[in-house]
Backbone as CSV, one residue per row, in Angstrom:
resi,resn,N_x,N_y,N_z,CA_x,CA_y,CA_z,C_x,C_y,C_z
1,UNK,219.732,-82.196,30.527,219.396,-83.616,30.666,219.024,-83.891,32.122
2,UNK,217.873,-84.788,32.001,217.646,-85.274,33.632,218.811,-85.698,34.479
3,UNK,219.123,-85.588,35.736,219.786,-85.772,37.009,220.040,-87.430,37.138
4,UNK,218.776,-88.130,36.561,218.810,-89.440,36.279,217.921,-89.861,35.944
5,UNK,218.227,-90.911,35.393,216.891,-91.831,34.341,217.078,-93.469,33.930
6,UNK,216.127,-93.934,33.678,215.602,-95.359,33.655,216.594,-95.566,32.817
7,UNK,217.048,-96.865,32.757,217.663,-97.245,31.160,216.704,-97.692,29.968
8,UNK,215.557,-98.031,30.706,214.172,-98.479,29.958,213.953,-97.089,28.498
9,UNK,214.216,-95.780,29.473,213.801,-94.433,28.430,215.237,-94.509,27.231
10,UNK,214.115,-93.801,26.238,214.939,-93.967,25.105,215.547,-92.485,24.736
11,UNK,216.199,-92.423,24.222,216.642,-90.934,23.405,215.504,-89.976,23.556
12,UNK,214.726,-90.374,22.844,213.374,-89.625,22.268,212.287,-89.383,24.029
13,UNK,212.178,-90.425,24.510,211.594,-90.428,25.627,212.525,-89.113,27.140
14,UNK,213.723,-89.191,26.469,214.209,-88.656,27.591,214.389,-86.962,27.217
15,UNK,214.331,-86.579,25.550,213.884,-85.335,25.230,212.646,-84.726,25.481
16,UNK,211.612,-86.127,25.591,210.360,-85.194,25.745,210.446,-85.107,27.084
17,UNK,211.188,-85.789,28.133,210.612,-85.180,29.486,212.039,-83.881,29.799
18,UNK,213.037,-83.683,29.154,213.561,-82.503,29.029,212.865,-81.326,28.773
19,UNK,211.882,-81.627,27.942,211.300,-80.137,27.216,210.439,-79.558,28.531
20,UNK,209.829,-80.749,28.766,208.821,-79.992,29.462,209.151,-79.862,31.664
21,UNK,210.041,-80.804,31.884,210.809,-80.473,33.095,210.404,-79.551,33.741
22,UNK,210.726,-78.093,33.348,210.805,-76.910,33.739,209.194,-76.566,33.857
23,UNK,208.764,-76.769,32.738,206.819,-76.319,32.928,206.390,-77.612,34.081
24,UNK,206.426,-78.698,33.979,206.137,-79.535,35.436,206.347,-78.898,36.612
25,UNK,207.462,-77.772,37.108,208.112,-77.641,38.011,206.454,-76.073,38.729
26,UNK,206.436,-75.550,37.611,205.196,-74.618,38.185,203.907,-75.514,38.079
27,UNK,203.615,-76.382,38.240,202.070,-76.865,38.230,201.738,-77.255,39.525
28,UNK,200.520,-76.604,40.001,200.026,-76.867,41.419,199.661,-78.397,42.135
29,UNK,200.431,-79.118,42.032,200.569,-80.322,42.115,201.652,-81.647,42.058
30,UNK,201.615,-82.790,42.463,202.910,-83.369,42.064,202.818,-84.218,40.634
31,UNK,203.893,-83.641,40.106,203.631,-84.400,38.482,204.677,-85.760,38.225
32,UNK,203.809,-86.917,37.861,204.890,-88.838,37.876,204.160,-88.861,36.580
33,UNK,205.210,-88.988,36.041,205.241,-90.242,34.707,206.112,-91.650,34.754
34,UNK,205.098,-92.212,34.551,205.594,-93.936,34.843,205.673,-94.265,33.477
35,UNK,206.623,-95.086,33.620,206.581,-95.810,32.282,205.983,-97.474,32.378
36,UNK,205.294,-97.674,31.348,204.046,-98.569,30.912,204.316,-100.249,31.110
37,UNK,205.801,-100.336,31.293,206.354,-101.911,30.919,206.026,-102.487,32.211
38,UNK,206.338,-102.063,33.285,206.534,-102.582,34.360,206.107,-101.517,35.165
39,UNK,205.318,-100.031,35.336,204.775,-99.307,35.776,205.068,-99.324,36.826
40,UNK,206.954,-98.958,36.395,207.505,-97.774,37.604,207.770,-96.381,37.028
41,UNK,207.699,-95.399,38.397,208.292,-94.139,38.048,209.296,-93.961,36.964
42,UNK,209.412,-93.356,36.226,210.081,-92.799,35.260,211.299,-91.310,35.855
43,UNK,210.138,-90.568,36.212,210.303,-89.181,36.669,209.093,-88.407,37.585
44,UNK,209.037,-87.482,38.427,208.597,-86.661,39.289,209.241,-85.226,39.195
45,UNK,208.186,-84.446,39.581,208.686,-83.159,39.751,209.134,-82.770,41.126
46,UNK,209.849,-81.574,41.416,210.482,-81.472,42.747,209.383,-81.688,44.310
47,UNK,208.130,-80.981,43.411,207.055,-80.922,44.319,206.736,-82.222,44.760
48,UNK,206.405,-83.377,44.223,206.253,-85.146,44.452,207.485,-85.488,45.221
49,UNK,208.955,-85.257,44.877,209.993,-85.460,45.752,209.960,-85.392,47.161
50,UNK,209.394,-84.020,47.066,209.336,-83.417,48.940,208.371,-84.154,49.358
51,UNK,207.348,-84.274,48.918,206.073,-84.861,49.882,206.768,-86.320,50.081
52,UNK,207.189,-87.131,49.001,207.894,-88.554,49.232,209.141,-88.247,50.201
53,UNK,209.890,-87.324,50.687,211.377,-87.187,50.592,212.040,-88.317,50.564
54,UNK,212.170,-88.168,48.872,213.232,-89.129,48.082,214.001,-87.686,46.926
55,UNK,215.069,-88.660,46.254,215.659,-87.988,45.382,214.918,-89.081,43.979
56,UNK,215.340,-87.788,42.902,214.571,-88.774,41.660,215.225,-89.715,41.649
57,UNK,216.399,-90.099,42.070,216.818,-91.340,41.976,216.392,-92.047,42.892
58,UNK,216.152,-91.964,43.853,215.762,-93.120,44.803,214.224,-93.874,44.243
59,UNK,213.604,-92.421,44.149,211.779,-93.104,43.240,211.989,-93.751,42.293
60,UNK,212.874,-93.604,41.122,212.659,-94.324,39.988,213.632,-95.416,40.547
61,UNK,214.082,-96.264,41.407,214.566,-97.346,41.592,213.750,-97.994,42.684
62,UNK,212.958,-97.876,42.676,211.544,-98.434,43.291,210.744,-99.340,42.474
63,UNK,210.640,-100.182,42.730,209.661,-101.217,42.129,207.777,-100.698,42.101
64,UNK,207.592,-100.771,41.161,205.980,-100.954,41.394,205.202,-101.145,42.781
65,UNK,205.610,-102.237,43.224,204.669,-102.672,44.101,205.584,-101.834,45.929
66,UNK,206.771,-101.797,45.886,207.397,-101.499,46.552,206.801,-99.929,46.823
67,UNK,206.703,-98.919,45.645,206.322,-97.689,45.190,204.562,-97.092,46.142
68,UNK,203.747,-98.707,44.814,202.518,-98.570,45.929,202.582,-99.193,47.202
69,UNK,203.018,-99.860,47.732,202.809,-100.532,48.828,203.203,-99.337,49.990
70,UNK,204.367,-98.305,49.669,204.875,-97.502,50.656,203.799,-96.140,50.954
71,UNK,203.148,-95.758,50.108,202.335,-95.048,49.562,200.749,-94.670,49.479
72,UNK,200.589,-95.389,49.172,199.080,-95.623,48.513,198.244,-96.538,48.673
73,UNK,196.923,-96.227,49.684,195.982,-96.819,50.276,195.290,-98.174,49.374
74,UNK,195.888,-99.239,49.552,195.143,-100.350,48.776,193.655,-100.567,48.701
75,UNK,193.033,-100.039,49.718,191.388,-100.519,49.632,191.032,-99.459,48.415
76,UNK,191.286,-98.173,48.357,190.679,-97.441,47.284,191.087,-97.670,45.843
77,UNK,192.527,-98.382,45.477,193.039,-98.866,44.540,192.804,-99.706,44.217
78,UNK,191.192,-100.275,44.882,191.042,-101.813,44.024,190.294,-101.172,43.416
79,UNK,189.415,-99.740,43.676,188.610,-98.586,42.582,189.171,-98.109,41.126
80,UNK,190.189,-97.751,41.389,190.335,-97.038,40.718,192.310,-97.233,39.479
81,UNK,192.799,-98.902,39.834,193.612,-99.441,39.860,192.986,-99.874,38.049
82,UNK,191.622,-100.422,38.200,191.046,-101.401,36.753,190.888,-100.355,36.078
83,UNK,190.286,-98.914,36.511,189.992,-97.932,35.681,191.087,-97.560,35.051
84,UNK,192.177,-97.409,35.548,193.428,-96.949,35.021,194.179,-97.991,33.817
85,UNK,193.865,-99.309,33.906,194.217,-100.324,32.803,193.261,-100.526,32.149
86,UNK,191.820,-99.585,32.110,190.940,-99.885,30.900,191.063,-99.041,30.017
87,UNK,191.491,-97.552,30.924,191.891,-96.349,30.458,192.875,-96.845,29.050
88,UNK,194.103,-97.098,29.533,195.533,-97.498,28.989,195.126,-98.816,27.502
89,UNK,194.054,-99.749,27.816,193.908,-100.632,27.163,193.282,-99.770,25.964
90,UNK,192.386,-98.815,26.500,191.397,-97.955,25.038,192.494,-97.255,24.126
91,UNK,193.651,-96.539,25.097,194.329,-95.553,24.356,194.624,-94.838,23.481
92,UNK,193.161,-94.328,23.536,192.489,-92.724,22.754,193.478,-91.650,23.037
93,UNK,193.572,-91.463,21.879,194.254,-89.928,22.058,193.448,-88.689,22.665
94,UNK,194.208,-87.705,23.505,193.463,-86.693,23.992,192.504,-87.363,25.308
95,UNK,192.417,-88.592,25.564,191.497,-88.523,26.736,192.381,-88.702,28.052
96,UNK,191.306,-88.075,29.086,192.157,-87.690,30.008,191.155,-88.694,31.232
97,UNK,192.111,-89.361,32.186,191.133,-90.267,33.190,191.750,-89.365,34.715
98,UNK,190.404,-89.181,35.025,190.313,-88.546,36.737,189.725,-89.383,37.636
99,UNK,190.928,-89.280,39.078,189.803,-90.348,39.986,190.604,-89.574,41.344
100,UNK,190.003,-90.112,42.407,190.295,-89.867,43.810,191.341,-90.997,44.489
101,UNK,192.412,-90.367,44.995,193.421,-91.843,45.256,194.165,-90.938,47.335
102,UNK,194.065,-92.343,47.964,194.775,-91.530,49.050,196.199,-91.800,49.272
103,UNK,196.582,-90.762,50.334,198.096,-91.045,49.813,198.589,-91.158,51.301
104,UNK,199.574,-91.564,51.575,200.215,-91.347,52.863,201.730,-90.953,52.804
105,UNK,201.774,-89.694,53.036,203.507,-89.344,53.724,204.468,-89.280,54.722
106,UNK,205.687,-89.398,54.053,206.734,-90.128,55.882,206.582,-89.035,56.330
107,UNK,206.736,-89.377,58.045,205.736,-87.776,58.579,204.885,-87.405,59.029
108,UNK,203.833,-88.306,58.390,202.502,-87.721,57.992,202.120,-88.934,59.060
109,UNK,200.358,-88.734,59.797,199.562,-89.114,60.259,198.188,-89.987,59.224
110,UNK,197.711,-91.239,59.207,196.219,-91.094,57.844,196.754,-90.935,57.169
111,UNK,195.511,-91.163,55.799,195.763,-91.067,54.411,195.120,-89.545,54.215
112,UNK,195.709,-89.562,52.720,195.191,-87.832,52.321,194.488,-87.574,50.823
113,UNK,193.476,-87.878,50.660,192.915,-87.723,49.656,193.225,-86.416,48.398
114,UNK,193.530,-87.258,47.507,194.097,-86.588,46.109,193.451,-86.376,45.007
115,UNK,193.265,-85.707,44.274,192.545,-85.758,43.171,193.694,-86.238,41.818
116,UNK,193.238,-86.871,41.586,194.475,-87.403,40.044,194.198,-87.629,38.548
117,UNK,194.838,-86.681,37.580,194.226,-87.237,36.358,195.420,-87.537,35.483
118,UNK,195.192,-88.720,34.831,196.451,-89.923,34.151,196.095,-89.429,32.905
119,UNK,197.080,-89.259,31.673,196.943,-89.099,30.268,197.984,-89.926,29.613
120,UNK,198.108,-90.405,28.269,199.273,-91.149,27.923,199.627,-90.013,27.542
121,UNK,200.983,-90.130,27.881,202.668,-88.858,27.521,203.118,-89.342,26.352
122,UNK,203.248,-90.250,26.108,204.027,-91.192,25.039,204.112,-92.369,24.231
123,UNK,204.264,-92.496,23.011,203.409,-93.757,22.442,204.744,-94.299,21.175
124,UNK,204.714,-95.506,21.135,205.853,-95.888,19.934,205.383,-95.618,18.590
125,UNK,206.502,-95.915,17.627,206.047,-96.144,16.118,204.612,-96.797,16.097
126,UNK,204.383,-97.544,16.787,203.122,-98.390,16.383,201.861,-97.642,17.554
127,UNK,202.105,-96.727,17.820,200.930,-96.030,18.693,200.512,-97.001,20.534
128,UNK,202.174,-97.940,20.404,201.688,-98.442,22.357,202.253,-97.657,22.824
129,UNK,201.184,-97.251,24.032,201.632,-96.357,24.998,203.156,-96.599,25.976
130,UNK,203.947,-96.051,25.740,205.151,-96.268,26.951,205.308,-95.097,27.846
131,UNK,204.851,-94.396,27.957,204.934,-93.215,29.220,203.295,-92.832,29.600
132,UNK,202.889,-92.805,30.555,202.277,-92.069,31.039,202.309,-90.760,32.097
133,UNK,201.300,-89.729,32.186,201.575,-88.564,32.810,200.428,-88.873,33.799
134,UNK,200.676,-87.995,35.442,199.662,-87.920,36.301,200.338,-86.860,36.665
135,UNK,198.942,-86.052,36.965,199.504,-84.746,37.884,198.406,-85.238,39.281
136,UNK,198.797,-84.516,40.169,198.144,-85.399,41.402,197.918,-84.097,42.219
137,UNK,196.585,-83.666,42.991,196.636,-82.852,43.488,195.841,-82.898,44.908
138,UNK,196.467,-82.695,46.538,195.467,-82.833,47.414,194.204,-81.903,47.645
139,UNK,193.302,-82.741,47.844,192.195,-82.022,48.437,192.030,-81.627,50.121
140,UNK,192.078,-80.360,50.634,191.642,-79.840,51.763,191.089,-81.022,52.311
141,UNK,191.646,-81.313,53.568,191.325,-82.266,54.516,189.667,-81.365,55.090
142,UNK,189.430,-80.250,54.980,188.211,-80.012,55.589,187.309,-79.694,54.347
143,UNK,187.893,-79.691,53.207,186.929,-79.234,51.929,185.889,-80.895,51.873
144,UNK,184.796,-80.337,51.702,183.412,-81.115,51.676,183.381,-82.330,51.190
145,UNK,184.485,-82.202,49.581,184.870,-83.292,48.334,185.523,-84.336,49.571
146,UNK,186.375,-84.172,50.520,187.283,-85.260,51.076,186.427,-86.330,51.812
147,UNK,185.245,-85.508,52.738,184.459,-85.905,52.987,183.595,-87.135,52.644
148,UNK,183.134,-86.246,51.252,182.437,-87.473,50.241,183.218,-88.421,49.601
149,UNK,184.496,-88.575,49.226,185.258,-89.439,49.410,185.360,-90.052,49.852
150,UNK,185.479,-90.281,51.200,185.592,-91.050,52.142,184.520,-91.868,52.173
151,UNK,183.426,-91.103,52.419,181.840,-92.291,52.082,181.943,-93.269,50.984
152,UNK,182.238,-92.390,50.243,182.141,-93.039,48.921,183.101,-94.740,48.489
153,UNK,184.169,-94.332,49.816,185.528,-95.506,49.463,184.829,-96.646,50.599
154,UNK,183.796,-95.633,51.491,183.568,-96.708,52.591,182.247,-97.616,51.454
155,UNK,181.439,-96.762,50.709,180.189,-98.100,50.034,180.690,-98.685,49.076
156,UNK,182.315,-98.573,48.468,182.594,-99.275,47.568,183.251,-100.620,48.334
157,UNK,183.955,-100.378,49.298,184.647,-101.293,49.816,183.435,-102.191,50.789
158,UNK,182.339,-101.851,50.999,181.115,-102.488,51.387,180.086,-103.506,50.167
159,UNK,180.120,-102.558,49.199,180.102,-103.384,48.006,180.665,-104.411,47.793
160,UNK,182.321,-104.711,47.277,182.906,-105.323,47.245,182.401,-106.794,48.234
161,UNK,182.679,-106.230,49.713,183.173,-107.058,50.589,181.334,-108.234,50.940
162,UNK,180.419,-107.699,49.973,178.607,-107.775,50.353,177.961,-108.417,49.191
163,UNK,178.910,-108.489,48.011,178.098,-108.181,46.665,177.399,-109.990,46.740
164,UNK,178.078,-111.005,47.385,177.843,-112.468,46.781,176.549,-112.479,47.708
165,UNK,176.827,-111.666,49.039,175.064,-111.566,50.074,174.469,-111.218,49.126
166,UNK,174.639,-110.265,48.637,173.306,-109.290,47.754,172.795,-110.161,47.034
167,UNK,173.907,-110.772,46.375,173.526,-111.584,44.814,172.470,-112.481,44.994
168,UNK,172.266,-113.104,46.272,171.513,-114.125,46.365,169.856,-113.415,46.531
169,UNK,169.880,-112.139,46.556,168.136,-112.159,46.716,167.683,-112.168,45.229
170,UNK,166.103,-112.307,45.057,165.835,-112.292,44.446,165.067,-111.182,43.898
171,UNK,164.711,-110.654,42.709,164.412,-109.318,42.191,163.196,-108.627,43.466
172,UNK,162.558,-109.710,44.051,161.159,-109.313,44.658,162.020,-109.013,45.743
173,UNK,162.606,-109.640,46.419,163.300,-109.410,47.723,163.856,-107.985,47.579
174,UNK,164.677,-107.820,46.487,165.348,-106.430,46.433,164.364,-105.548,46.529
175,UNK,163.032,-105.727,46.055,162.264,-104.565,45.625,161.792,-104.527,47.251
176,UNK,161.749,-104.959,48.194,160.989,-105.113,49.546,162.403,-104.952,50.568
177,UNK,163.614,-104.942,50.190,164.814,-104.459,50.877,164.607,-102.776,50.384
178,UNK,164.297,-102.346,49.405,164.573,-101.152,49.183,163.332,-100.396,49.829
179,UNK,162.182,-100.927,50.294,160.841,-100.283,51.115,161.308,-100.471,52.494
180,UNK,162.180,-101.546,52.749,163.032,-101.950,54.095,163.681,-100.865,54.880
181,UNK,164.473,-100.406,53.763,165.192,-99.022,54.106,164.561,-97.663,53.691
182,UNK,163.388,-97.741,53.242,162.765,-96.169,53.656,161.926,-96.190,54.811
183,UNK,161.959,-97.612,55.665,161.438,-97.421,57.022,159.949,-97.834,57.203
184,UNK,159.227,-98.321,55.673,158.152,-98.694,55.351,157.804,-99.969,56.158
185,UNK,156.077,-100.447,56.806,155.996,-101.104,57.166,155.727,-102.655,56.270
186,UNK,155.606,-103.448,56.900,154.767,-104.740,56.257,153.794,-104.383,55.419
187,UNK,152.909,-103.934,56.181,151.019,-103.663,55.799,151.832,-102.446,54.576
188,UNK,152.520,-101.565,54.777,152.338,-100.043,53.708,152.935,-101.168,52.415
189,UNK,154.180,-102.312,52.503,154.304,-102.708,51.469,153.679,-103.728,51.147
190,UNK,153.136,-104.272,51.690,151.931,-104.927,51.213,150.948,-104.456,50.287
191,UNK,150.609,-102.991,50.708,149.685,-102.315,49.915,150.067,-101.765,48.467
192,UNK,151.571,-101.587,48.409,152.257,-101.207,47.180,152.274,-102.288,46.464
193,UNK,152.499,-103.401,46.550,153.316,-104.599,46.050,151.900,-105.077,45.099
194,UNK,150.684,-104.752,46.270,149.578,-105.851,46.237,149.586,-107.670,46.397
195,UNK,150.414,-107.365,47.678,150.982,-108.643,48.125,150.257,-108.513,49.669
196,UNK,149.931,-109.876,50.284,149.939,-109.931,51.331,150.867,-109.821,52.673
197,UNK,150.298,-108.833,53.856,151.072,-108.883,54.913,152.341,-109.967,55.261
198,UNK,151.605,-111.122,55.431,152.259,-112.202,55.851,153.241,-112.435,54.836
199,UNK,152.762,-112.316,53.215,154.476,-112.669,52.390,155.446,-111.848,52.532
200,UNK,154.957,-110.099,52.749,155.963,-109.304,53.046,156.831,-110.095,53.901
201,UNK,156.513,-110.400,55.464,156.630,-110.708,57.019,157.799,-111.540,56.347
202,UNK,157.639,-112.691,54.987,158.355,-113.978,54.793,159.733,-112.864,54.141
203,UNK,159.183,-112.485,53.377,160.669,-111.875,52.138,161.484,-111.121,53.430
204,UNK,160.636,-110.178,54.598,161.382,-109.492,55.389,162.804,-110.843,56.223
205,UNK,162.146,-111.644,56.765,163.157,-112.878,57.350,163.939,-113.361,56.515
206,UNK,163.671,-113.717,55.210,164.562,-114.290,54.290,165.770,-113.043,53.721
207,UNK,165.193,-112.067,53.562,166.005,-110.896,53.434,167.200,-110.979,54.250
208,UNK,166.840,-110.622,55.473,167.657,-111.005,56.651,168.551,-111.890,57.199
209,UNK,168.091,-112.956,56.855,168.924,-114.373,56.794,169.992,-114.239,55.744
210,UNK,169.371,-113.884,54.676,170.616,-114.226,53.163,171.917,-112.873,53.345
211,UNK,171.525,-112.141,54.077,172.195,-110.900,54.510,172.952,-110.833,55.335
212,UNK,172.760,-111.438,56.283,172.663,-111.811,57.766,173.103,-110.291,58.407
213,UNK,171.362,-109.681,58.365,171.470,-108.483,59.052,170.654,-108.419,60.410
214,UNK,170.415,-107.877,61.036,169.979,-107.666,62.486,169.408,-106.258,62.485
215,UNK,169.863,-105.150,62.167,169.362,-103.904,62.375,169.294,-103.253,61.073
216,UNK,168.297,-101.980,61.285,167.561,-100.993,60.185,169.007,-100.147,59.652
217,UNK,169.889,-99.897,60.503,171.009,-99.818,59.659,172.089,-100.390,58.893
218,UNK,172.471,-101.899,59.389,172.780,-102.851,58.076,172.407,-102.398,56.980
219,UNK,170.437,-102.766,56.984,169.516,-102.814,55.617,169.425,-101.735,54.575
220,UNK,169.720,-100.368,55.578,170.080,-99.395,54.938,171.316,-98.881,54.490
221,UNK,172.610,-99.979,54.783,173.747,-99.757,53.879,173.881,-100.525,53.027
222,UNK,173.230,-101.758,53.061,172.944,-102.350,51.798,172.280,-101.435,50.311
223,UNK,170.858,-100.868,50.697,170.231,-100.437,50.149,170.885,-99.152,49.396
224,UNK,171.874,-98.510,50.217,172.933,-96.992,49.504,173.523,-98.005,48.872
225,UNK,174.325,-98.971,49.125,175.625,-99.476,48.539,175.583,-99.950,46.921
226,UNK,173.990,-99.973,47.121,173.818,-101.108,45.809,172.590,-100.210,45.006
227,UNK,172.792,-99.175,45.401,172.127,-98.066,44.645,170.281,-98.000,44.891
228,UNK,169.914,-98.425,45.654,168.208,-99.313,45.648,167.718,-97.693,46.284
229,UNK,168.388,-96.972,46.873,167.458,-95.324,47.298,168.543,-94.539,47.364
């Protein structure tokens, strides 16, 4: 029997994480199953312990928010936080949800990019999910993936923080922001559009204004962020 456990887990809930305990304990990674009510820890394997240094008792008497807040980088969890409750809302059997989450340990310097994939562990008489499984695994601070991560958390959180600027152009504007950022002139999009110089000259200022950008690199993180090249 576990060392300790929720009062939330039931008989049945606390056999299945008996069985498999021991196989958690060899997997190259740290393995949390939360349970679904209030999505706190349940259980961890020894490997998740050390990187937290807590005892399973101390994690599973952690609150949710207490849990992430000590932990886990909020700007990337506004990514990948909805995916995980659309995941849970579908609750297909056999599917498995993967995403990139960073982590920070006591100790530790920065966040540390993880690779993580969530499955439901456990489901009632009536098929609602009450346990879930994550095995969580870091990625090489110099491997390439962490890298692109990082970009990737910087155009989402640019997204986010840009989308009501964006919203306001209009389809033509976008199409003349996206010639904006391949460095194209007035006259070359003029000639594409079959529009005149001077309206380009107008959409280029209004672009600018509704944006409120100043330089060719603003225009061109707009243009990655929102997918336009």
């Amino acid at each position: 029997m576990l060392s300790y456990y929720k009062p939330i887990l039931t008989a049945e809930m606390l056999s299945l994480l008996d069985e498999h305990a021991e196989s958690f304990e060899h997997l190259p990674g740290a393995v949390i199953v939360h349970e679904t009510l209030n999505w706190e820890v349940a259980y961890m394997n020894r490997l998740g312990l050390s990187q937290l240094q807590l005892s399973l008792e101390e994690v599973c008497k952690l609150s949710s928010a207490e849990y992430y807040f000590n932990y886990f980088n909020p700007e990337d969890a506004k990514d990948y936080v909805p995916k995980i409750i659309s995941f849970m809302e579908r609750n297909k059997h056999d599917e498995t949800l993967s995403y990139y989450q960073q982590l920070k340990f006591p100790g530790t310097k920065g966040w540390r990019w993880h690779l993580s994939s969530t499955k439901i562990f456990f489901r009632d008489n009536n098929g609602v999910p009450l346990l879930s499984l994550t095995i969580s695994i870091p990625i090489d601070a110099m491997h390439h993936l962490a890298s692109k991560a990082d970009r990737l958390l910087e155009e989402n959180n640019f997204l986010r923080n840009n989308y009501s600027s964006f919203s306001k152009l209009s389809k033509r504007e976008k199409t003349i922001l996206r010639e904006m950022a391949l460095g194209k002139s007035s006259i070359e999009i003029a000639n594409e559009l079959h529009i005149s110089p001077t309206t380009v000259d107008t959409h280029r200022r209004n672009i600018r204004d509704k944006l409120n950008t100043k330089s060719f690199f603003e225009i061109s993180n707009y243009a990655r962020a929102f997918d336009l090249i």
